[in-house]
Structure formats: structure tokens, C-alpha cells
C-alpha positions, 0 to 999 in steps of 0.5 A, a space after each residue: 583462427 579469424 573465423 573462430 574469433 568472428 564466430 565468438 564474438 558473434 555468439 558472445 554479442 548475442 548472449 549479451 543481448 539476449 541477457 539485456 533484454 530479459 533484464 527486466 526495469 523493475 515495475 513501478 508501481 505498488 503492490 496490487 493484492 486480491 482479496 484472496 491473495 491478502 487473505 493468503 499473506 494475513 493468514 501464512 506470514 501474519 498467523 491471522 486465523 480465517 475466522 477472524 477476518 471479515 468479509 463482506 461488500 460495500 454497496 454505494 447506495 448505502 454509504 457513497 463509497 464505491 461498490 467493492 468486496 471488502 476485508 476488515 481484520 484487528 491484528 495485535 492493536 492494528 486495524 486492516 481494512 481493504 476494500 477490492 472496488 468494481 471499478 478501480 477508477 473510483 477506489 482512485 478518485 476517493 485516494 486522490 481526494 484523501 491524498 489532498 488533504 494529506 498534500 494539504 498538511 504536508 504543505 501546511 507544516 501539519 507533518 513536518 515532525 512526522 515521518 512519512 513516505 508517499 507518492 502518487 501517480 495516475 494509476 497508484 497511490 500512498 501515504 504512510 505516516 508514523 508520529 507523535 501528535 500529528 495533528 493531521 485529521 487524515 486519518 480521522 480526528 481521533 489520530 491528531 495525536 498520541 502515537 500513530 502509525 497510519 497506511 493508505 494504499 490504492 492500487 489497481 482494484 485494491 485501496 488500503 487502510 492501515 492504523 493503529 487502534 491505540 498509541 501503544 500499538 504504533 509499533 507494531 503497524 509496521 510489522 504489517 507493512 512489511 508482511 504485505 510487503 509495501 512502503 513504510 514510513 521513512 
């Protein structure tokens, strides 16, 4: 009878370990999406006809802007711009200068009426705002105010810009969001 009990607990101790381990921590980060993944979710869960979204590259002697494959695409009042960087180190360099104009009016008070969600690390980064008359130019001056629902993303290859295109359209940002499956305004 020892023996037997030895040998489930054993074997019991092993299961246990064996479960811990495959149990997984969550990844931190945010969600990387290809072009062609992004593609595949606009068009299956947004209904986003191919036709309609614009593919093209950026070349950084014509505009400063990182070389990159890029997706542009309008969806009920909601503008969709990604941009899938060559090296990913610079789509991040061009976030993180965004990012401290955004820190910059989070501390100023700019922001305190909006609601937002943001955090940004050394491989990833975002800010979501969503409010009235912001004030901020983060998402261009002319989103200081009426209704806005503004994204920027950055993770791995892929940075992210989310808006909408009319005051009457900030509802419907978030419908995105959650189809892309990232963060929304809290």
C-alpha cells in the first residue's frame, strides 16, 4: 500500500508540474498584425470589401517617413492607416516622438476630460483617446475638438492609426478596435 501511494503521489506531482509548466503568462505586448493578416480581419469580421482598401509603399525619399508596405482604408466614417516598416526600429522612433507630444498633454491637463488608454515600452507602444474638444494636436489640429476617437499603435513592423473622419463617426472607432482586437479607450 506504501508503495502504491508513493507511486501516486509521484505521478500526481509530475502532472502537476507538467500543467504548470505549459501554463503559459500571458505575452505582454500588443497585437502585431501583417499586412496580409490585417487584410484578412478588415475584410472577414469588418466586411471591408478588397477593392476598397489601398495598398501601396512609402518611400523615405519622398516624405521622411520610414520605407514600409502600407494599408489605407475608410470604413463606416472611420479612417484605417497601417504602415508595415522595413525596420521596425524606426516605425518605433517615429511612435515614441508621437508618444511625447501625447505625455506632453497628458501632463499638461490637455487630456484630463478624455478618456484614454496608453502605455509604451521598448518594443511596443499606444495611445487611445476618445473625447470631446480635446484640445491635443496629437491627432492633428483638426481633431482639437468636436467628437474624437483617435488609436496609434506600434508594435514589431506594424504602426497603426485609427480616427474618425467626422465628430458623428467617434462612435463607431471602437467597433474597429475590437475586430482588430486591441486596446480601447478606457
Amino acid at each position: 500500500m506504501k508503495i502504491v501511494r508513493k507511486t501516486l503521489s509521484l505521478v500526481l506531482a509530475s502532472v502537476m508540474v507538467l500543467s504548470l509548466a505549459g501554463c503559459k503568462k500571458k505575452k505582454d505586448g500588443l497585437k502585431e498584425y501583417t499586412q496580409d493578416k490585417m487584410m484578412e480581419v478588415l475584410e472577414e469580421k469588418l466586411g471591408i470589401d478588397e477593392e476598397d482598401i489601398y495598398l501601396g509603399r512609402n518611400d523615405r525619399k519622398q516624405n521622411g517617413y520610414p520605407d514600409a508596405d502600407t494599408l489605407d482604408v475608410s470604413y463606416e466614417g472611420v479612417h484605417i492607416s497601417a504602415s508595415f516598416c522595413d525596420d521596425p526600429q524606426e516605425g518605433k522612433d517615429v511612435f515614441d516622438k508621437s508618444y511625447q507630444q501625447f505625455e506632453k498633454d497628458l501632463q499638461s491637463g490637455i487630456l484630463d476630460e478624455a478618456s484614454k488608454s496608453y502605455e509604451n515600452k521598448d518594443d511596443f507602444g499606444y495611445y487611445v483617446v476618445k473625447g470631446t474638444d480635446i484640445g491635443s494636436g496629437v491627432f492633428g489640429d483638426s481633431h482639437r475638438s468636436g467628437d474624437v476617437y483617435g488609436a496609434y499603435y506600434c508594435s514589431g513592423s506594424m504602426s497603426l492609426h485609427i480616427l474618425n473622419l467626422k465628430p458623428e463617426d467617434a462612435d463607431k472607432v471602437e467597433k474597429v478596435l475590437k475586430a482588430l482586437g486591441l486596446p480601447c479607450a478606457e
